[in-house]
N, C-alpha and C positions, 0 to 999 in steps of 0.2 A: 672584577677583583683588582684591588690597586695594593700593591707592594708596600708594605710595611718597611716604615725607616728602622734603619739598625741603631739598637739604644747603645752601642758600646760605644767608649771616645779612645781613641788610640794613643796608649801611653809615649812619654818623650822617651827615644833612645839616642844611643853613639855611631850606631850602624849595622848592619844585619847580622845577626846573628847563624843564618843560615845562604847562603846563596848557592841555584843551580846556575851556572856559566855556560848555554850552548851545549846544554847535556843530549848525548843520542846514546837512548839504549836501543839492545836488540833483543831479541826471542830468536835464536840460529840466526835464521834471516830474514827473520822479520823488524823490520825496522819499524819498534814502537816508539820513542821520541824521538823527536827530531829536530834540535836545537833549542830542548826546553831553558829558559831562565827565567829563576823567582829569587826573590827575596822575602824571606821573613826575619821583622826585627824581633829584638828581645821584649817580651812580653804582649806583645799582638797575637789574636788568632787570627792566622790568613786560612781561605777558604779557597779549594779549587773543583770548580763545577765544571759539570758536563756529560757529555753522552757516555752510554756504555763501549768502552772500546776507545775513549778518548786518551787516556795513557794517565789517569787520576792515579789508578793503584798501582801503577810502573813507576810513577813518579817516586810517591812513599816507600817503594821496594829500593828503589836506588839509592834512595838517602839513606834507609836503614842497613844499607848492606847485603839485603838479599841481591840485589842484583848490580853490578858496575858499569856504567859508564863506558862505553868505545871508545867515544870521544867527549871531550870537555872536562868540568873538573862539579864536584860539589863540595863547599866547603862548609867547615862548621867554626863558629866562634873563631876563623879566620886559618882555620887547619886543612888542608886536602884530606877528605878522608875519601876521596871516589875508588880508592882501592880497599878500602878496610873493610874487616871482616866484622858483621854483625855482632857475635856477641864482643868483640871489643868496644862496636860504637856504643852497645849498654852503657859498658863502663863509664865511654866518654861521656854521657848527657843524655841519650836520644833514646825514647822507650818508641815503640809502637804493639800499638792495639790493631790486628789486623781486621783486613774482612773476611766474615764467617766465624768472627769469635775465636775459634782454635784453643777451646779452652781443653784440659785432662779432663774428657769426661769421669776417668773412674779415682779421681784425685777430688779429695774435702775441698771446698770453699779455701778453705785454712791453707789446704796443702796446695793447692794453686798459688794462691796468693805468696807461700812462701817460695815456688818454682821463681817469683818475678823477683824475688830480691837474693837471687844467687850473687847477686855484686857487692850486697851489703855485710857487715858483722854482725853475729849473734845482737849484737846490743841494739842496733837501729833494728831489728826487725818489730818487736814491739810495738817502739811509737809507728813504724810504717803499718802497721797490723788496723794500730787504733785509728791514724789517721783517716785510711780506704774506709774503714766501716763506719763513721762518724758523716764522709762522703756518701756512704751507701749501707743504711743503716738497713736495708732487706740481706745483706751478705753476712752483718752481724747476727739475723734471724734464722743464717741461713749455715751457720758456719762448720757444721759440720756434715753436711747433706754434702752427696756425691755433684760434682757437676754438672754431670748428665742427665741427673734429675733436675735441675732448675729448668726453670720457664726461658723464653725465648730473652726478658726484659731482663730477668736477672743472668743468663750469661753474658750479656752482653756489658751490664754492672760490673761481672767476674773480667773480662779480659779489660775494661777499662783501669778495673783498681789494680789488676797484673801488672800491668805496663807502669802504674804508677809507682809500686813496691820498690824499684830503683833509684827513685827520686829524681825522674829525669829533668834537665833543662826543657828539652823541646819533647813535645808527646804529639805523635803521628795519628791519627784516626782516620783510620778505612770505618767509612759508612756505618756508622754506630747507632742509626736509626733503622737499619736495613729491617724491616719482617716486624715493627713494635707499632703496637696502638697510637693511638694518636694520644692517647694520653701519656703512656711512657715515651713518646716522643719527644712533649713538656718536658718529662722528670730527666730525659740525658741533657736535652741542652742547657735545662739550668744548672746543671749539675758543670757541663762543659766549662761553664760561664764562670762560676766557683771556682773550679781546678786554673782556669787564666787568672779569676781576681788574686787567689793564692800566689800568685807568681809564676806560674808553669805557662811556658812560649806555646801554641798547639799550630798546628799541620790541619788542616781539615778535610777530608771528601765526604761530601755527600750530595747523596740524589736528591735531595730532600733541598732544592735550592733557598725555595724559600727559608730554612729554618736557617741554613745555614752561614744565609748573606746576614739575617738578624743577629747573630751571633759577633758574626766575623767584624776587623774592624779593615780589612782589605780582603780583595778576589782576584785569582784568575779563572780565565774561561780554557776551555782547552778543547781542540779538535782535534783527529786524527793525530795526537802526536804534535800537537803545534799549539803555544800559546797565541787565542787571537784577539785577547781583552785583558786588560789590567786595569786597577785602579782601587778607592776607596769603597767599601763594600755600599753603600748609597748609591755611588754612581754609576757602578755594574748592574743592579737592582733597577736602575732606574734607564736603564738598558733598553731600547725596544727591543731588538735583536735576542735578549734576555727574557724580558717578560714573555715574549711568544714563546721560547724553544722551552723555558725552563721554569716559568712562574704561571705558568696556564693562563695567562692573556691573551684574549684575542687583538 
């Protein structure tokens, strides 16, 4: 099996729009990062692979605010926010779609969707209504069926267009391919690929290395808590050390 080049080309920017600086979070005392630093610029989707237990979804809890920082700093569009609270970073730009969905099971399509734009005005909820389901035109089919009843590919549809109802700058995705066919596996990352050409900056994890190096126009690898590869999404891809662990090469 030989790794597929990524067709994305990395737009020009000013400078990151996101950077972790020597971030260590913990779990009481468990030290899950341990001096992580990324940068993602404005309008890239960077991607970070790796094993289960590597600190992918600690990473994106730090920067959303679920979780803080001990030490080091994360900044956004050049502001410290390694103290802020969640629903403030909303406000500021940064949505996330987490893993497991977490969507209202016993809340409409509709009414979820309107849970994600608490930040917004009566007036933008609308166009943000039409834009998600123009994106995700099974949620427009879907719009008034309970959560809990959708399929595995349309919740996963539902906490993407959530996260998006904010109209954030940067959009976080925990594993949004986790438990979907191979075909709805297709229909998210085009869809991914759409919501970056739109102009939305994206965060990426997923298991799914291969889709997500195709996508991405950078990577990191991550082990235990420790970045031990960076670089353009080609040249992680093109990785031995990668293709074995992560692309199913022998």
């Amino acid at each position: 099996m030989t790794a597929t080049a990524p067709v994305a080309t990395a737009p020009a920017t000013r400078g990151p729009m996101l950077m972790l600086d020597d971030v260590h979070t913990y779990y009481g005392h468990i030290h899950a990062l341990q001096g992580v630093s990324i940068e993602v610029e404005q309008g890239e989707v960077v991607t970070l692979i790796g094993a289960n237990g590597a600190g992918k979804t600690t990473t994106l809890k730090t920067i959303s605010g679920l979780l803080h920082p001990r030490e080091g700093r994360v900044l956004f569009e050049g502001s410290d926010i390694s103290r802020t609270a969640a629903h403030h970073l909303v406000r500021t730009g940064i949505g996330h779609a987490p893993e497991g969905r977490r969507i209202f099971s016993r809340l409409s399509v509709e009414e979820n969707l309107q849970m994600g734009a608490f930040t917004r005005n009566q007036k933008e909820i609308g166009p943000e209504l039409e834009r998600v389901m123009t994106l995700f035109p099974r949620l427009r089919e879907r719009v008034n069926q309970q959560g809990g009843t959708l399929s595995g590919g349309e919740q996963q549809m539902l906490a993407i267009a959530r996260a998006l109802m904010s109209r954030p700058r940067l959009l976080l995705l925990d594993e949004p391919s986790l438990g979907l066919s191979p075909i709805l596996v297709q229909q998210i990352f085009s869809i991914i690929r759409e919501i970056n050409e739109q102009g939305t900056t994206i965060l990426l994890v997923e298991q799914n290395a291969q889709q997500a190096l195709n996508v991405a126009h950078r990577a990191y690898v991550l082990q235990t808590g420790h970045v031990v590869l960076a670089g353009s999404a080609a040249d992680v891809a093109s990785n031995e050390s990668v293709r074995k662990a992560y692309l199913g090469e022998d």
